[in-house]
C-alpha positions in Angstrom: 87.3 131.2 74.9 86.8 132.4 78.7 90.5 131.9 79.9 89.5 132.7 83.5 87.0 130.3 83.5 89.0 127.6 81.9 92.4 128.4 84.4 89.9 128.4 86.8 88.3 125.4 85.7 92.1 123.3 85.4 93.5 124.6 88.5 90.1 122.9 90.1 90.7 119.9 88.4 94.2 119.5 89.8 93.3 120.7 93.4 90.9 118.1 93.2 93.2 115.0 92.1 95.8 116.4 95.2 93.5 116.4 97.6 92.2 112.7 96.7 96.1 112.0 97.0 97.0 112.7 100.8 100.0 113.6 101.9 101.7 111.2 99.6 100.9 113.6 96.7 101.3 113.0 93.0 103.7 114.2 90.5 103.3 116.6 87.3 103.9 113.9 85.4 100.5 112.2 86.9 99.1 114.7 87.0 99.0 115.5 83.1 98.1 112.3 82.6 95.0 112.4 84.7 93.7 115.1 83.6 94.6 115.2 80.0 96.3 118.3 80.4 99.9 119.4 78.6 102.8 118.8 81.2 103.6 122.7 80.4 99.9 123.2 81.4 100.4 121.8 84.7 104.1 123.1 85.6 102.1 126.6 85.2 98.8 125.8 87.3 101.4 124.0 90.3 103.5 126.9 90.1 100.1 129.4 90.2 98.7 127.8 93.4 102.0 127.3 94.9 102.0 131.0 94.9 98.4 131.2 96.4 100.1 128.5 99.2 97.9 125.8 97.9 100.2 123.2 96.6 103.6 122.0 98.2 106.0 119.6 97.6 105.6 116.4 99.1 108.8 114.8 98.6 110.8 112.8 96.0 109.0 109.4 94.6 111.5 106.5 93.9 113.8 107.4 91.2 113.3 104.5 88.6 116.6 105.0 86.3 116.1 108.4 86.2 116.6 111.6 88.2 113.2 111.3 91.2 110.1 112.8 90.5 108.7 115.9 93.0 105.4 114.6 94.3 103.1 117.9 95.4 100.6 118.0 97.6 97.5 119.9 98.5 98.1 122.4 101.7 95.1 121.6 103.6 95.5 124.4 106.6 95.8 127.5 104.2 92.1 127.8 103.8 89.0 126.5 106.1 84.9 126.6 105.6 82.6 126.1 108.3 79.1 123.9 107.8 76.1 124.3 110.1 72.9 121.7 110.7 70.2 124.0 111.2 68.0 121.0 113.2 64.6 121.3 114.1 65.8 121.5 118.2 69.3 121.6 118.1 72.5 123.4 115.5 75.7 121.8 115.2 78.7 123.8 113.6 81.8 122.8 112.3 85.2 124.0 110.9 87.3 122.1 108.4 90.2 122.3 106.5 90.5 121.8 102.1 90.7 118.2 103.6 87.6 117.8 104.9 89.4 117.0 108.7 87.2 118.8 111.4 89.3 121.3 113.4 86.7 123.2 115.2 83.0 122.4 116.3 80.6 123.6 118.3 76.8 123.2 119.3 73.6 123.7 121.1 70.1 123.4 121.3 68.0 125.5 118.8 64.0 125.9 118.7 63.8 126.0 115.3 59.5 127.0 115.7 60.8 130.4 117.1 61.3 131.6 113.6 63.6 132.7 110.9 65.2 135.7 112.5 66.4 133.9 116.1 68.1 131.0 113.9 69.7 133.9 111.8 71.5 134.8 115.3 72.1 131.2 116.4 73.9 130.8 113.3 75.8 133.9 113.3 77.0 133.0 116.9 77.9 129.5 115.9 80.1 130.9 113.1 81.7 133.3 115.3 82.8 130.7 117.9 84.2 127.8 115.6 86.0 130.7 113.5 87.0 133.0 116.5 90.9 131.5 116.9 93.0 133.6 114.6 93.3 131.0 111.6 93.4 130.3 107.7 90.2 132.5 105.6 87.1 130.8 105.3 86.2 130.2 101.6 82.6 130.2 102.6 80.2 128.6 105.2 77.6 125.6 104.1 74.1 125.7 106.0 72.0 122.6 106.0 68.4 122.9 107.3 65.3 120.8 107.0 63.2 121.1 103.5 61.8 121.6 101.3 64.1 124.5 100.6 65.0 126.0 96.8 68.7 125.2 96.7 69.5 127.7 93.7 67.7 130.7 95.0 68.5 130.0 98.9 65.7 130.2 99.9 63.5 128.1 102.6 60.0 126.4 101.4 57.1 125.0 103.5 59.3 123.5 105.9 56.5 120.8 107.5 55.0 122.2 110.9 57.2 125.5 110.2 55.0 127.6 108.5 56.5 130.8 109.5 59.6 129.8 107.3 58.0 129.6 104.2 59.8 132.2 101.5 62.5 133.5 103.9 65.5 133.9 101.9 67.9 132.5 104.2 71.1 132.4 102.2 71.1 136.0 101.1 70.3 136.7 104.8 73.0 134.8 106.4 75.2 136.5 104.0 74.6 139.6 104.8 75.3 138.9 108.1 78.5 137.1 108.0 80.5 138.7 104.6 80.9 135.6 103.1 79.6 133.3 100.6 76.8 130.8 101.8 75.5 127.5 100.2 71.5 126.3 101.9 71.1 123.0 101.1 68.5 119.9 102.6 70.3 118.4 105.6 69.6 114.6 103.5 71.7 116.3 100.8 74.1 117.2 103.2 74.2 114.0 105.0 75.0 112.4 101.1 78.0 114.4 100.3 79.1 113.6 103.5 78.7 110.1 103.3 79.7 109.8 99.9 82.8 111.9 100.7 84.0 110.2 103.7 86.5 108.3 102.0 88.9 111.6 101.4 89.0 112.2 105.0 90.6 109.0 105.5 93.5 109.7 103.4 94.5 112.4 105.5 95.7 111.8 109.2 93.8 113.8 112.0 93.8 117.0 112.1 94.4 117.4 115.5 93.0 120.3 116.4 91.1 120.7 119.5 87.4 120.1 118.2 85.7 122.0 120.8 84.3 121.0 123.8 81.1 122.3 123.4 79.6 120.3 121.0 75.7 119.5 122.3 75.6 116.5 123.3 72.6 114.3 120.9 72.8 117.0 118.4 72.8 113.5 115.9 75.1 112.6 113.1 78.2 114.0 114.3 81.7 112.6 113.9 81.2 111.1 117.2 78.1 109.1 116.3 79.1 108.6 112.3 82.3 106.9 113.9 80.3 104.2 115.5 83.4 101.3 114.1 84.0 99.3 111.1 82.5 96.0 110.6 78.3 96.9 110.1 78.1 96.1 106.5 75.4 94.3 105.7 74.8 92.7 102.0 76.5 91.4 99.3 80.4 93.0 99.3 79.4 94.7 102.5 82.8 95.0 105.3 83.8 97.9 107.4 82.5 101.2 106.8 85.7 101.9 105.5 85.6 99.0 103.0 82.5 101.0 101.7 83.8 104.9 101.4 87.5 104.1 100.9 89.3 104.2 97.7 86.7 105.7 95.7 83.0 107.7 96.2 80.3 105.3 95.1 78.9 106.5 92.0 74.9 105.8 93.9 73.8 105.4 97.1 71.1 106.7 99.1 71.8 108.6 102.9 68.7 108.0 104.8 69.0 110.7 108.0 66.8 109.5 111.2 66.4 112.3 113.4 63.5 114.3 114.7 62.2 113.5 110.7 62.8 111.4 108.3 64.8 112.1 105.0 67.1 111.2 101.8 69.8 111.8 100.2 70.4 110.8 97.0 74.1 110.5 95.4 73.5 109.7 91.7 76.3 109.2 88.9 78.7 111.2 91.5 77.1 113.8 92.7 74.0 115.2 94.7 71.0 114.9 93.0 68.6 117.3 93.6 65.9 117.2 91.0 65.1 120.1 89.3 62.8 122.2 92.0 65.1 120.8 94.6 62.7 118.9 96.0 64.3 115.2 95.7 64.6 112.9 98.7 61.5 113.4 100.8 62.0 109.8 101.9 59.5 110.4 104.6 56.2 111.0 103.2 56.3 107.9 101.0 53.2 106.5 102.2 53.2 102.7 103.7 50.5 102.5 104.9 47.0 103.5 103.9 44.5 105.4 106.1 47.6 104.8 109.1 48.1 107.5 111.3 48.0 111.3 110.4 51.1 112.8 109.2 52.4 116.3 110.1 52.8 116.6 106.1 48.4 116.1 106.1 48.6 112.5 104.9 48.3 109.3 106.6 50.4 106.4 106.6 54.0 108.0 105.6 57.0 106.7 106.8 57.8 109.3 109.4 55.0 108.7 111.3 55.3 105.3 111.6 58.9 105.2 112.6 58.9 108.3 114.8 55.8 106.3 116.4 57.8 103.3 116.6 60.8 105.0 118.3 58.8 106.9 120.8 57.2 103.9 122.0 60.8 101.9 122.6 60.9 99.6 120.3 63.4 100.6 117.9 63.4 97.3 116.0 60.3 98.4 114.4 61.6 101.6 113.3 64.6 100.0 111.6 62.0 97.4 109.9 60.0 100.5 108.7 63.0 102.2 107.5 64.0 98.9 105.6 60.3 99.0 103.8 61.1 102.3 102.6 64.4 101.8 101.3 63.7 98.6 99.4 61.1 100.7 97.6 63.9 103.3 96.9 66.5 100.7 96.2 64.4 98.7 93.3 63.1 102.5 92.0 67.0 103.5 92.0 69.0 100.5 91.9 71.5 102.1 93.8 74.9 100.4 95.0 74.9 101.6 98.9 72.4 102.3 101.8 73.8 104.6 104.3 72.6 105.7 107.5 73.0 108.4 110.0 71.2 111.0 112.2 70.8 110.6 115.8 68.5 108.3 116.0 70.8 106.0 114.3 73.3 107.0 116.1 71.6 105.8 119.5 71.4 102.4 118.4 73.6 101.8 115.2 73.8 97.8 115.2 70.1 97.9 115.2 69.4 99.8 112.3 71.7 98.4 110.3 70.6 94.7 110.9 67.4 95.7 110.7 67.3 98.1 107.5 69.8 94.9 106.0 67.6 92.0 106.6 64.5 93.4 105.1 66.3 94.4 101.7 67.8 91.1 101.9 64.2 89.3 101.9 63.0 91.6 99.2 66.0 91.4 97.3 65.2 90.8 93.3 68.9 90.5 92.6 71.6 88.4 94.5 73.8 91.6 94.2 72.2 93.7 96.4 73.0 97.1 98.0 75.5 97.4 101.1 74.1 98.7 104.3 76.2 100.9 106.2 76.5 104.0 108.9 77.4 107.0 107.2 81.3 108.4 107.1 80.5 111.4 108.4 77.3 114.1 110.2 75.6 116.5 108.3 77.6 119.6 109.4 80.7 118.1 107.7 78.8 117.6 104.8 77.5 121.4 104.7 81.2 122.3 104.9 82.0 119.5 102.1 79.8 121.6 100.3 80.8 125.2 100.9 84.8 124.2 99.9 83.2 122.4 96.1 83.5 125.5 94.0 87.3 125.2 95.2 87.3 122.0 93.4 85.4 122.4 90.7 82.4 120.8 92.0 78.9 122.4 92.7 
């Protein structure tokens, strides 16, 4: 038996139930219980990361006969990560606490055509400023760029009209550079742990933390334009975006990002799925229509073209009908509970899209039950850092 791996292993496990709990917390007792571990078990693994100042007490709960319970809690400020959006013109970055709560951000523009090396400085800078104040250790930083990229490896593909990226191992890069561990993902997959994980950061009160003033402004799918208000469900169930993410992750939805391309992220059976060359969710070169326009991918017809026609010309009701086409063919391939959308397209006109993406899976609906339509929880960055803080919970 690998005892490292297995402490390792249970201590995730219970970081992972606290930090579901909030502030509230949840007591040993609970804690066994949900994880099937020996109360002994978790007396030692408390008392471990209390040590490491990752676990605190929370309180007393009600005493019900018997002498009150110590609820503990997960310490969200004693350790931070930082995610970037590598965007074709623009990089957002941002700093969060074991929470998920944004306490530092920063961005800019970014000509992503200028190659490898200069985004290999942009990023280092962007680190540098959202991690200058004297704080917590970072546990690593997250970078989500445009694909295809090979998640395992880190290493960028034939990124479309970016040629000169092809095979540039940009994780090992970045790590060489900054001294700490790096995760490349897609942004879609990003933008899908983000969504899907949006529900923890509303246990948790604000962080408070002055979130920098420097953020660009339509760098797309920040907290500013995720944020847009509750009430823009659309479907059967549908409510306020917190009615969706609250309480629980979905076990499937799809994040569709609308940006300067177009892309998906899928979250299947609770998690990221990435296929196995990491080349799922290429949302945008679905063709819709044959011998359409050309595509920067070399076909005709895809979805990007047609949208990113649609928007360019003003009439952004189209774009949301064509983006509604294309997920009603993902939704009855994937039958998946929840359609979320983000990216700064979105993000200029959020009521539109969702109507519109909403009313044509309503009319092509094959079951009464069909998906919720929603704005995502959250940007990409903060689901980049989402996934540079997952190994601390057990989650990959």
């Amino acid at each position: 038996m690998n005892l490292p791996a297995l402490r390792g292993h249970n201590d995730a496990l219970v970081l992972e139930l606290l930090r579901g709990a909030g502030p509230a917390g949840l007591g040993r007792t609970e804690l066994a219980g949900r994880t099937g571990l020996t109360p002994q078990a978790v007396s030692k693994i408390t008392a471990r990361l209390g040590a490491d100042g990752l676990v605190a007490e929370a309180g007393r709960a009600a005493s019900t006969g018997g002498k009150p319970r110590t609820l503990l809690r997960l310490v969200p400020d004693v350790r931070h990560a930082v995610g970037v959006h590598l965007d074709r013109d623009a990089l957002r970055a941002v700093r969060v606490d074991l929470a998920g709560r944004v306490v530092a951000e920063s961005g800019g523009p970014l000509d992503f055509a200028a190659g490898p090396e200069a985004a290999v400085e942009a990023v280092v800078r962007a680190v540098a400023r959202v991690g200058a104040h004297a704080g917590p250790p970072l546990v690593g930083v997250g970078v989500a760029a445009p694909g295809p990229l090979d998640h395992r490896a880190g290493v960028m593909g034939r990124v479309t009209g970016f040629p000169s990226w092809k095979g540039f191992p940009l994780k090992g890069v970045l790590e060489g550079r900054l001294g700490l561990p790096v995760l490349l993902d897609k942004d879609t997959n990003a933008g899908a742990a983000a969504a899907a994980g949006a529900w923890l950061r509303a246990t948790w009160p604000e962080a408070g933390a002055d979130a920098g003033a420097d953020a660009a402004a339509g760098a797309g799918g920040g907290r500013g334009a995720a944020n847009v208000g509750p009430g823009v469900g659309v479907g059967a169930g549908a409510g306020a975006v917190g009615d969706v993410l609250v309480g629980g992750a979905p076990r499937t939805c799809v994040y569709l990002h609308v940006g300067t391309g177009l892309g998906a992220g899928l979250w299947l059976g609770g998690g990221v799925y990435r296929g196995a060359r990491s080349a799922a969710g290429e949302f945008g070169h679905q063709v819709l229509l044959l011998d359409g326009p050309p595509c920067r991918c070399g076909a005709r017809g895809c979805v990007e073209v047609l949208c990113l026609e649609a928007v360019a010309r003003g009439d952004l009701p189209a774009a949301a009908r064509i983006v509604g086409e294309a997920a009603a063919n993902l939704v009855a391939l994937l039958d998946v509970d929840r359609v979320l959308l983000g990216g700064r397209v979105v993000a200029a006109a959020p009521d539109v899209f969702v109507a519109g993406v909403g009313a044509v899976l309503a009319a092509r609906a094959l079951d009464p039950a069909r998906p919720v339509v929603a704005l995502a929880g959250a940007g990409v960055a903060e689901g980049a850092a989402e996934m540079a803080l997952a190994p601390l919970f057990g989650r990959g």
